[in-house]
C-alpha positions, 0 to 999 in steps of 0.5 A, a space after each residue: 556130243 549128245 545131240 539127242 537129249 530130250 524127247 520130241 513132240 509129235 511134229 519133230 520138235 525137240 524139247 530141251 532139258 532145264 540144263 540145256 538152258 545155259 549152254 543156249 545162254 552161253 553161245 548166244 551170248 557170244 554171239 550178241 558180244 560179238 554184235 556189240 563189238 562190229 557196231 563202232 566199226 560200221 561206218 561210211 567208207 568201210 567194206 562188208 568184207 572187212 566187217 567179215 574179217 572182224 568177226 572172224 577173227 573174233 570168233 576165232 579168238 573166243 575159241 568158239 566155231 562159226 556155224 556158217 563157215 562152210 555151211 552148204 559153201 558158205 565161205 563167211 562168219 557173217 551175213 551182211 545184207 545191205 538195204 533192199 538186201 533181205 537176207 543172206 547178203 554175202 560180205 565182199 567189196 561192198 563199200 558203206 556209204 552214208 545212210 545205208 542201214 544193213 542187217 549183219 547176222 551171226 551164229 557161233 558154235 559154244 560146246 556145241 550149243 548155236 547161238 543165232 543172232 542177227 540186228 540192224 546197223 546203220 553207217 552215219 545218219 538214215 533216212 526218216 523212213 528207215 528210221 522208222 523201218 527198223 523201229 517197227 521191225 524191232 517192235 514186230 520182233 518183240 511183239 512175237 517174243 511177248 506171244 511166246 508161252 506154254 498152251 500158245 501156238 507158233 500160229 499166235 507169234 506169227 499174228 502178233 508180229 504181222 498185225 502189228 507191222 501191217 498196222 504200221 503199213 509195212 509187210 512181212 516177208 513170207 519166204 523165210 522164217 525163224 528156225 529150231 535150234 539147239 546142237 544143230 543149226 536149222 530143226 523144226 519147227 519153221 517159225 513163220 513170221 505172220 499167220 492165224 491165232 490159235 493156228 500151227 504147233 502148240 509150244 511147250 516149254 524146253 522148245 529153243 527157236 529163233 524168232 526173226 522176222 524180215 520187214 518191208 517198206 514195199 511189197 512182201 516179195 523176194 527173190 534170189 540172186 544168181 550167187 543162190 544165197 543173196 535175197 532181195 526186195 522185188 520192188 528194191 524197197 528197204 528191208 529190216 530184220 532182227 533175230 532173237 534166239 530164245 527158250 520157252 520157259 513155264 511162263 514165257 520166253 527166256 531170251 538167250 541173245 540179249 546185248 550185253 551192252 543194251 545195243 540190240 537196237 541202234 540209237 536212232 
């Protein structure tokens, strides 16, 4: 596996050649596909555990590799995060119940290509203020995508998508942020999800990154359980999080996780 094509700018970031693309295509579609398929099944009564189970196994029959199975002792193809959980919820015996709105995030491995993505599910009917959570965290998201072009810097995706969640009277998780990506799973640059106009690495086209933003009823503040992977909102608000992978092309961002089946963002 090649894993050092293309050259790097003067922060480490990797910029990819125009046949890289399709490889990104294929292992984000897959992951979408498999977004698509989990959503039926999130329903009140079902377990995190088994919507796990399902996304193994369909991992499994594409022929591809779960980049998470195993990854720093990560032992699921899948994390669940339910609620006030942020990120990087662990699925087990978690049982859904009516108006729990989770987060299920999914990176698969395609010839060697990782495909990251992550979207918001809600089991039976949510709540007017979650609603409305997880519209704004979807809009943040695609106001970050709209910042992306040639000339422009990761300082100008960052504003875009704080200023408009904040408008909203929301907040912007500032612990954890989106990723380079490519051959590898995490490569810079770190995609921080607020910052200042004009501000950080400026973007070239060939750059591949994730651009996923985590959003708050409340407060900004996070932190971890005892299990070291599970996040959550300090004051138990809700959060939101939707996650794209995407390329910067000439004149903007080539977006490698788009839903086959236009669900990226549930009915509300």
């Amino acid at each position: 596996m090649d894993e050092f094509r293309g050259r790097l700018t003067r922060d480490g970031i990797r910029i990819h050649e125009d046949s890289d693309f399709a490889g990104m295509h294929a292992a984000g579609r897959l992951a979408a596909e498999i977004l698509d398929r989990i959503g039926p099944h999130v329903v009140p009564g079902v377990t995190t555990g088994a919507l796990d189970k399902l996304i193994t196994d369909w991992v499994e029959e594409a022929g591809a590799t779960s980049a998470t199975i195993g990854y720093k002792g990560y032992q699921h193809a899948s994390c669940i995060s339910v609620n006030h959980v942020v990120c990087h919820g662990i699925p087990g015996d978690k049982v859904l119940k009516d108006g729990d709105i989770l987060n299920i995030d999914v990176t698969v491995i395609v010839d060697g290509w990782f495909g990251d993505t992550s979207r918001m599910f809600i089991a039976g009917k949510a709540s007017r203020k979650a609603e409305r959570l997880i519209q704004v965290t979807h809009d943040a998201l695609m106001k970050g995508i709209e910042a992306v072009k040639p000339g422009k810097t990761f300082g100008d995706i960052g504003f875009a998508i704080q200023s408009y969640a904040e408008a909203h009277r929301m907040s912007v998780v500032r612990d954890f942020c989106g990723h380079g990506l490519g051959r590898v799973f995490h490569a810079p640059p770190n995609v921080l999800h607020y910052g200042r106009p004009g501000t950080g690495a400026v973007l070239e086209e060939g750059m591949f990154f994730t651009i996923e933003p985590m959003v708050n009823l409340g407060r900004p503040e996070t932190k971890v359980l005892a299990d070291d992977w599970t996040a959550v909102t300090r004051d138990k608000s809700l959060s939101a999080q939707f996650e794209h992978s995407v390329g910067v092309t000439a004149t903007g961002a080539e977006i490698f996780t788009l839903s086959p089946e236009g669900r990226f963002l549930p009915e509300l």
